[in-house]
N, C-alpha and C positions, 0 to 999 in steps of 0.2 A: 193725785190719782194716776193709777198708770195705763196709758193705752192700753187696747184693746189687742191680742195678742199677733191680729193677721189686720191688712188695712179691711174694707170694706171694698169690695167688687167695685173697679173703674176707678180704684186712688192708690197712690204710690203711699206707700209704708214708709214713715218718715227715718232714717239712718241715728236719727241722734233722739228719737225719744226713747226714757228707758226700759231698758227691757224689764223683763217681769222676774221677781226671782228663780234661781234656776236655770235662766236665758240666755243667751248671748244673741247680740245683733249683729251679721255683716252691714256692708255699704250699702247694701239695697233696703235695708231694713228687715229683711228675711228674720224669723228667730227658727234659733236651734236648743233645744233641749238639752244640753249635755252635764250628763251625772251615772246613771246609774248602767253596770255592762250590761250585756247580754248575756248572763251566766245567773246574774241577780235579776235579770227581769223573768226568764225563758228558762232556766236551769239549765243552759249549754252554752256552748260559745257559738262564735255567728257562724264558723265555718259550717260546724256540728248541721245546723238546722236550714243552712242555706245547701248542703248537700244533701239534708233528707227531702227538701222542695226538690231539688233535681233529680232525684229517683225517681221520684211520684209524677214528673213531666216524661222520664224517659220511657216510666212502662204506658202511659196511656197515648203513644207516640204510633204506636202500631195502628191504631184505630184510625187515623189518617193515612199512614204511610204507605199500610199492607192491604185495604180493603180494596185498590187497584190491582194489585197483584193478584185477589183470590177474583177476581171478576172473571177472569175465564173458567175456573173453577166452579163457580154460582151458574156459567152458562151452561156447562156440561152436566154441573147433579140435576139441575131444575129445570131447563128446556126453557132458559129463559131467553130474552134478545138482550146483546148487549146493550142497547141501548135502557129496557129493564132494569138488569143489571148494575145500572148505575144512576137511579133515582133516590135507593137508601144513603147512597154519599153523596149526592148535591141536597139531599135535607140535612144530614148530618152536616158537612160543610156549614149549612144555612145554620141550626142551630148554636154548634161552637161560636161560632162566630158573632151570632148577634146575641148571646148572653156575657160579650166583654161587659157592656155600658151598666146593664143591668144589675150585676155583680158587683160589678165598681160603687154603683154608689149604694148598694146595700153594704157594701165592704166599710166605707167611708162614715154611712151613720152608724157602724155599729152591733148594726141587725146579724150581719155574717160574719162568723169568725174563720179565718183561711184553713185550720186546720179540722173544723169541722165538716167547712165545705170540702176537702180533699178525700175526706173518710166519706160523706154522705156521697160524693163521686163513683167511688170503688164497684160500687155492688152494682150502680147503672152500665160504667162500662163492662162489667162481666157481663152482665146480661144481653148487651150491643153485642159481644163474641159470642155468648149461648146462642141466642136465637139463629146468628149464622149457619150451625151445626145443626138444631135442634127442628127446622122450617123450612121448610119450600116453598110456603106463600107468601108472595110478593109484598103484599099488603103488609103482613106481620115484620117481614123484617125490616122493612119499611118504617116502622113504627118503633121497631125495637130498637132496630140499629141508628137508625136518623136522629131520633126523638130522644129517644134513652141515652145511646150511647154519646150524643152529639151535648145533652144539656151534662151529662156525667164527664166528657173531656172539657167540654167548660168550667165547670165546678175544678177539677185537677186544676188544668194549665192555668188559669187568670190567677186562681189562690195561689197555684205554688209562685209560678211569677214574681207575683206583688211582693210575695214573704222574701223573694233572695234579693231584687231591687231595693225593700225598705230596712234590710237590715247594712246595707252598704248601703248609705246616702252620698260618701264621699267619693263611690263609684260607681253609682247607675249603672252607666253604660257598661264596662268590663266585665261586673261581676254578674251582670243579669243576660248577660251571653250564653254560660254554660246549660242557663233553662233552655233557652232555646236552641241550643245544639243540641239538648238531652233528649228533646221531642224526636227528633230526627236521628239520633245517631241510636238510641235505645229502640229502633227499629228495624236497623238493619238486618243483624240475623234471622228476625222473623222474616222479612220481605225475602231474604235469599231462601228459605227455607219454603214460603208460600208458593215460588215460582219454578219452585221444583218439586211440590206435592202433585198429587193426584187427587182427582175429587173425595173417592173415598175417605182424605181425610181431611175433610171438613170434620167431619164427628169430633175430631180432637179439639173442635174449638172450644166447648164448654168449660175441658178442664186448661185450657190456655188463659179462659177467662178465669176462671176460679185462682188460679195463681195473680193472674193479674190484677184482683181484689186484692188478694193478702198482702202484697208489696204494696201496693198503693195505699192502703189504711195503714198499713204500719211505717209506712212514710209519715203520713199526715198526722198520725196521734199525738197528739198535744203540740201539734204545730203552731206557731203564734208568730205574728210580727209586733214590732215594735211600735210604741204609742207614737202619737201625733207630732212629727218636728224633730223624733230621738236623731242625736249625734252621739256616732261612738266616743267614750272618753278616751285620754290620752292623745285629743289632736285640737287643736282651732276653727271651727268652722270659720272665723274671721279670715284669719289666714288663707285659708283654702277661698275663698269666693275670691281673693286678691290673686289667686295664683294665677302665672299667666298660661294661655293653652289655645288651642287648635280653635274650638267653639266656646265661645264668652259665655258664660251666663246668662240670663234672659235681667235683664234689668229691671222688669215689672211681672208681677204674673196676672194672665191672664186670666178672666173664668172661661169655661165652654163657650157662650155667648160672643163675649169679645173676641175670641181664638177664632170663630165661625165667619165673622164680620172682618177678620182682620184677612181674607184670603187665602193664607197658608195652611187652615184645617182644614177648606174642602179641596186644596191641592194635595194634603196628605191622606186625605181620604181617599182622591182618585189615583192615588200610586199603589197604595196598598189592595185597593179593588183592581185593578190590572195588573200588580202583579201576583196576586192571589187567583186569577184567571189564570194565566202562562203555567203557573206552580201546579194548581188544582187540576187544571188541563192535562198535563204531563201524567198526573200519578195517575187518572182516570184511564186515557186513551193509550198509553204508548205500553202497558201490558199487552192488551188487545191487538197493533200493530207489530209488539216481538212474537205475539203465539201465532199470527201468518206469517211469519217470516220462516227461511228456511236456514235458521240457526243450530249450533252443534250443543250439543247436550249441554246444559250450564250457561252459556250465551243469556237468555234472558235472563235468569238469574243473576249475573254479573251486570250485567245493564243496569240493571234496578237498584242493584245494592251501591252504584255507585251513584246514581241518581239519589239517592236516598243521602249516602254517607257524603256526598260533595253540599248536598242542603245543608247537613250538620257543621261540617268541617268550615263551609263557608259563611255560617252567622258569627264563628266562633273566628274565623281571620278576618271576618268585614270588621267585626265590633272594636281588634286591637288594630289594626291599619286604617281603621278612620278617624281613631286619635291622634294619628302622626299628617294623614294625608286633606282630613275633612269629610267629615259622614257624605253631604251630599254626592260629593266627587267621586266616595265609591258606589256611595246607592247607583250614582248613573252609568257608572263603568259596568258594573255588576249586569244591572238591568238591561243594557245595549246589550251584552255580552251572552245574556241568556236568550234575550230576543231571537240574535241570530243566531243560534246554535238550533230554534226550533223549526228553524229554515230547510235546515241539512238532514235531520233526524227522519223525516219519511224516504228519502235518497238513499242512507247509509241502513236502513231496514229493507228496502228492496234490492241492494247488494247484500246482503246477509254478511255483515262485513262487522263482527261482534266489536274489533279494535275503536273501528270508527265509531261505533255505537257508544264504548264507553268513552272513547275521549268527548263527543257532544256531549253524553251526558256530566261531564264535569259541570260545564260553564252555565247549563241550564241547571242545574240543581241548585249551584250558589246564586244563579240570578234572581231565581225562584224562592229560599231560602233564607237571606240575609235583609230583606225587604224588610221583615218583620222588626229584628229587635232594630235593627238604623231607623226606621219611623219614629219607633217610640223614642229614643233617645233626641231625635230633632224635634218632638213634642216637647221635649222636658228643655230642650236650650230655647224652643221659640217661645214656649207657654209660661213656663215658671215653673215650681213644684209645689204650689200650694193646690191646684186643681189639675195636679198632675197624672191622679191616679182615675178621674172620670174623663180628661179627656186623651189617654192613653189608651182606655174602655172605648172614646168616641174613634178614635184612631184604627183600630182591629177590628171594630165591627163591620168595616169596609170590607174585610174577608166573607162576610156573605154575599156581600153584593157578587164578591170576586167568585164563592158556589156555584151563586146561580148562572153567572156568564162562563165561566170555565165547564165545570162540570155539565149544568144544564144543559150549555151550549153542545158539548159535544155529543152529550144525547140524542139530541134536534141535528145533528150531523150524522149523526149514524142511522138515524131513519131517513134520513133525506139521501144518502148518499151511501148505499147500503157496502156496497166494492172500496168507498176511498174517502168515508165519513171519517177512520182516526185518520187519516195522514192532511185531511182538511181540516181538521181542529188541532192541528200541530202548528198548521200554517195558521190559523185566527190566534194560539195561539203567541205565535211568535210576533204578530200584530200588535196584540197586548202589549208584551211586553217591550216593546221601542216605546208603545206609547208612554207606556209607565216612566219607560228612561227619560222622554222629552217634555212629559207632567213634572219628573224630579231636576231636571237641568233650569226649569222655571220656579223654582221653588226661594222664597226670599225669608229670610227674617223679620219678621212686623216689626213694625219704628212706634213706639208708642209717643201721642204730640198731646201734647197739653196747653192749650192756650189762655192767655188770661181776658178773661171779658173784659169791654170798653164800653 
């Protein structure tokens, strides 16, 4: 009779029982599925539909990127306080965020399919942009924009994600890069574009939304990942788990449970919530601190867009230089490096000194940035890949936590501190994020011990 296709939670999968037909085993006992492409399972090839997931990440990338930018905007149509102003995105924050887990494991039994969830996305995040345009009650957009648009960019990023990570099993890390630079870089132009409107045009946002439906469902239409275990043919997964490299394989996989116990998931939990503060922080406050600054026409806009474009650019060089250098080594270089760069950012805004302002914002954009997919990639070498896709979900929903202290936080600083609330949540800010670097410089590989009773 032949084993059973995965061990059982808390036992190692024996290397030499044999696979099931269709299977192959590495050394760990892992099985891989390898037969049929992606052209016969999906009707495309992987590039095909691991670029249609990165469109569908890049247009709902606004919705985080730009809702900073229009905050002075919202202040001046509606009479609202900044502080106001920015309760519809520490719920939205809060929403994306805590529907990774949730998603993941509806994704897992079955129940959710990624391309349906990317199409049912579409029409919430339009409506997160209508109601911008369409409302001046706090409350509503509130609701619209947090709630709607926050469970609607959920639905997008976790499915598109998952679809461009399982269709490259043989490169995770590299090839699940481009989603997360696509969130960020497919926002730029809008953010350059939002921090040189005028109120008046808010109005445009409904039909900004209504475009950003139709790219996003026709993204997602008939998007599909691959069944349980698929390996691309024409390669060895044997081979490959033998290959040698920068970060080894995880020897055993963990479940959540074990991952939790074993230390290093509530260490990666607390880096991504600090540096999901410093990130979140940034996009909140530091519009607010360029529109009092005495900057030349364009100035804030170039800030932002390069705050924006250094977040993309830098998940997209962290993910290929921490294959040669060591994920962690850059997560901590990254995260020191943004820390203090939020040190200097209320300094180089009180000299109106646009040069300075964009080179800070380099290194806090990437610090801010690259957090994301290096986490998940050190999930999948510490954890395994058999429970890799719930606790990748347990991993980023530490980004709520990161809402409510970034964002919230700066809230609670701007009513407390009504003259010098952004340039003090620059600096808690900047707190953050060293902490995050010295949570990630303590971060270890779990040693899984087996002993034999006596």
């Amino acid at each position: 009779m032949n084993p059973p296709p995965s061990a059982p939670a808390g036992h190692l999968a024996s290397p030499y029982a044999p696979a099931a037909p269709g299977e192959l085993a590495d050394w760990t006992g892992r099985r891989y599925a390898v037969g049929r492409s992606a052209r016969e399972l999906a009707g495309a090839d992987r590039s095909v539909l691991a670029a249609r997931a990165v469109v569908a990440v890049a247009a709902v990338g606004v919705l985080q990127f730009g809702y900073g930018a229009a905050v002075p905007l919202l202040v001046a149509a509606h009479g609202w306080s900044p502080a106001a102003a920015l309760l519809p995105f520490a719920l939205w924050t809060l929403v994306q965020g805590a529907t990774a887990l949730p998603l993941a494991r509806l994704r897992e039994r079955g129940v959710l399919d990624p391309g349906r969830a990317v199409v049912a996305g579409a029409p919430l995040c339009a409506a997160a942009l209508a109601v911008c345009g369409l409302s001046g009650h706090l409350g509503v957009v509130a609701l619209g924009y947090g709630l709607l648009g926050g469970l609607g960019a959920g639905l997008v990023y976790h499915s598109a994600v998952h679809v461009v990570a399982a269709w490259y099993p043989e490169r995770p890390a590299t090839h699940a890069v481009p989603a997360g630079a696509g969130f960020a870089l497919g926002a730029v132009p809008l953010v350059a574009g939002i921090a040189l409107a005028e109120p008046a045009h808010l109005a445009a946002a409904p039909w900004v939304g209504a475009a950003l439906a139709l790219v996003v469902a026709g993204a997602g239409w008939r998007l599909s990942a691959p069944p349980p275990r698929w390996w691309p043919p024409g390669s060895d997964p044997r081979a490959w788990a033998l290959r040698r490299r920068r970060e080894p394989l995880a020897c055993v996989d963990l479940s959540p449970a074990q991952a939790w116990r074993s230390g290093a998931l509530p260490g990666l939990h607390a880096v991504v919530a600090l540096a999901g503060a410093m990130a979140l922080a940034d996009l909140a406050v530091l519009p607010l601190l360029l529109a009092r600054a005495d900057l030349p026409p364009g100035g804030a806009a170039a800030v932002l867009a390069a705050l924006v474009a250094a977040s993309g650019l830098g998940r997209a060089a962290a993910g290929r230089w921490a294959e040669r250098v060591g994920r962690r080594r850059i997560l901590v270089a990254a995260l020191a490096a943004g820390g203090a760069a939020q040190f200097a950012l209320p300094a180089a805004a009180a000299l109106g000194s646009v040069p300075a302002l964009v080179a800070l914002a380099v290194p806090a954009g990437v610090g801010g940035g690259c957090c994301y997919p290096l986490t998940r990639t050190l999930a999948l070498d510490y954890f395994g890949s058999r429970d890799s896709a719930e606790i990748s979900g347990l991993v980023y929903s530490a980004k709520a936590v990161g809402g409510l202290l970034g964002v919230g936080g700066a809230a609670a600083l701007l009513v407390w501190l009504p003259g010098a609330g952004a340039a003090a949540a620059l600096l808690a800010a900047g707190a953050a994020g060293l902490a995050a670097a010295v949570t990630a410089g303590r971060l270890r590989r779990p040693v899984p011990i087996r002993t034999i009773p006596l």
